[in-house]
C-alpha positions as CSV (number, residue, x, y, z in Angstrom):
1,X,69.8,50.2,114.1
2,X,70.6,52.0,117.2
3,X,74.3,51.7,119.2
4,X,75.0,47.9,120.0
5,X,74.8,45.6,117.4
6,X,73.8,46.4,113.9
7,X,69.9,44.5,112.5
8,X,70.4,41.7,110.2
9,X,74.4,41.3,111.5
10,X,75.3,38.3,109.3
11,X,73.9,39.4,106.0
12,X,75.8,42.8,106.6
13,X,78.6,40.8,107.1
14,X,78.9,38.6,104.5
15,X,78.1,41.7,102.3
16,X,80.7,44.0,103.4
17,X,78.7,46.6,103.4
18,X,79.9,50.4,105.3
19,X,77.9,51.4,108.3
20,X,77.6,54.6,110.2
21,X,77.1,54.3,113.9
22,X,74.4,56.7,115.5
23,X,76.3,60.0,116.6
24,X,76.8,60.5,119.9
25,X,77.1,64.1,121.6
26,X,79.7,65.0,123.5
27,X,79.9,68.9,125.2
28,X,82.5,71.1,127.0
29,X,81.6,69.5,130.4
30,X,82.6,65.9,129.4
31,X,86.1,67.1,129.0
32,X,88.3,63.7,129.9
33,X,85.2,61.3,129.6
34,X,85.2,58.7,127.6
35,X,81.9,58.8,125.6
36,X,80.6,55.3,123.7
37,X,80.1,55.6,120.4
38,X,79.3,51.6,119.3
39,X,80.3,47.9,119.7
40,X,81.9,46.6,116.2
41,X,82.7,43.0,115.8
42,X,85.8,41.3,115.2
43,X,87.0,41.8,111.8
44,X,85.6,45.3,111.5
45,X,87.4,48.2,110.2
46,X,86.9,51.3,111.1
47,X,87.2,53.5,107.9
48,X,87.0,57.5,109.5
49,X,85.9,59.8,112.2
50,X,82.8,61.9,111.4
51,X,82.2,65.1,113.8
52,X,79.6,68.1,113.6
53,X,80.6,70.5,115.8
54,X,77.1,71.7,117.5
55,X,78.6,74.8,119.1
56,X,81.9,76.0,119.0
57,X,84.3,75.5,122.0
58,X,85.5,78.1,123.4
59,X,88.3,77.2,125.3
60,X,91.4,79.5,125.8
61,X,93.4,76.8,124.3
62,X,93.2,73.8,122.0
63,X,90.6,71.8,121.7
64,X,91.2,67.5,121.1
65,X,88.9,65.1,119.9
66,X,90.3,61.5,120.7
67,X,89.3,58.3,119.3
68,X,89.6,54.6,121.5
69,X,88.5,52.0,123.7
70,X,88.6,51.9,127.5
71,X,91.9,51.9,129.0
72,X,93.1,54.0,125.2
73,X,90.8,56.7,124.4
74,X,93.7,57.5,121.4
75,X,94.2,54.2,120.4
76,X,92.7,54.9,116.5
77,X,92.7,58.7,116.6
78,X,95.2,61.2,118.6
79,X,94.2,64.7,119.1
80,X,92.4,66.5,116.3
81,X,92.3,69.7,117.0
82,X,88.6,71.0,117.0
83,X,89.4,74.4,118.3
84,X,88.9,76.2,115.0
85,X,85.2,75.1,115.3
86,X,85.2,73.6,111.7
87,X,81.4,72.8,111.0
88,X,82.2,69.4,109.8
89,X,85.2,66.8,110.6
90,X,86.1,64.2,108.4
91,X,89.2,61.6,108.8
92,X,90.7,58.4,107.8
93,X,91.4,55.9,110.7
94,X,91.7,52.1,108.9
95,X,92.0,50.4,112.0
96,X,90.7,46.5,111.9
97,X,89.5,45.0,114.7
98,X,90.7,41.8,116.2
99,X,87.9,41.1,119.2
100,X,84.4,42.8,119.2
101,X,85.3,45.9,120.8
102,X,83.6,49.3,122.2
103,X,84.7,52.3,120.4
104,X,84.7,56.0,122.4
105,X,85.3,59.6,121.8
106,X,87.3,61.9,124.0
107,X,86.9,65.6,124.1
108,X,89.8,67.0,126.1
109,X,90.1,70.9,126.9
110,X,93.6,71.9,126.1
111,X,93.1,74.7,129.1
112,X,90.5,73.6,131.0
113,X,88.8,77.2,130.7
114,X,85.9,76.1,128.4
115,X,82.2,76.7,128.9
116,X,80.5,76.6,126.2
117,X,81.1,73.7,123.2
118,X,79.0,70.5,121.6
119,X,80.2,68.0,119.2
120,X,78.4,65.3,117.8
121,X,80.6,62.1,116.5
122,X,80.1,58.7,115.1
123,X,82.2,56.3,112.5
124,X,82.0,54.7,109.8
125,X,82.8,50.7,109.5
126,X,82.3,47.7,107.2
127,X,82.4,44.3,108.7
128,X,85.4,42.9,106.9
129,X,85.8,39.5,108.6
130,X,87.6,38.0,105.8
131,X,90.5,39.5,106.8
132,X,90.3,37.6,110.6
133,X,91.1,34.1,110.6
């Protein structure tokens, strides 16, 4: 299926059907950087967040995972704090698209003291474009 657009769009669409986009890694050095995740279409809403954290991150203060678009990197998600180093993250965004759109994560060092730290992060989405006229 890969990052841009999903095989066999229309029939997905028309089906409704939840996708997962690949995961994308992002580590301790990409602290501020907007990292792309996927391009979801126009009508699509974005059901949750899904993170593995890799390797913990070892900052000497908080940790943020952000989730946006360019210009917003927090436009569907504000600041999870991922300093606990949780295996697994798991969280509801229901945001609906209205214009195909490019969807990034945003690791942000609370301190900027970290070294060491990997996440890997996708989302999940079903084409719902019923709901766009």
């Amino acid at each position: 299926m890969g990052n841009k657009w999903i095989d066999s769009r229309n029939a997905l669409i028309e089906n409704n059907l939840v996708q997962i986009s690949d995961f994308v890694t992002v580590k301790c050095a990409d602290t501020g950087v907007q990292k792309y995740i996927a391009t979801l279409p126009k009508g699509a809403v974005i059901l949750e967040y899904l993170i593995e954290t890799v390797a913990t991150f070892n900052s000497a203060g908080s940790d943020y995972f952000t989730l946006g678009f360019l210009g917003d990197d927090d436009a569907y998600y504000n600041d999870l704090d991922i300093s606990a180093g949780t295996a697994i993250y798991r969280g509801t965004v229901n945001v609906r698209l209205t214009a195909d759109t490019a969807v990034y994560a945003t690791y942000t060092d609370g301190n900027a003291s970290a070294t060491t730290g990997e996440m890997r992060c996708a989302v999940m989405w079903a084409p719902w474009t019923a709901l766009v006229a």
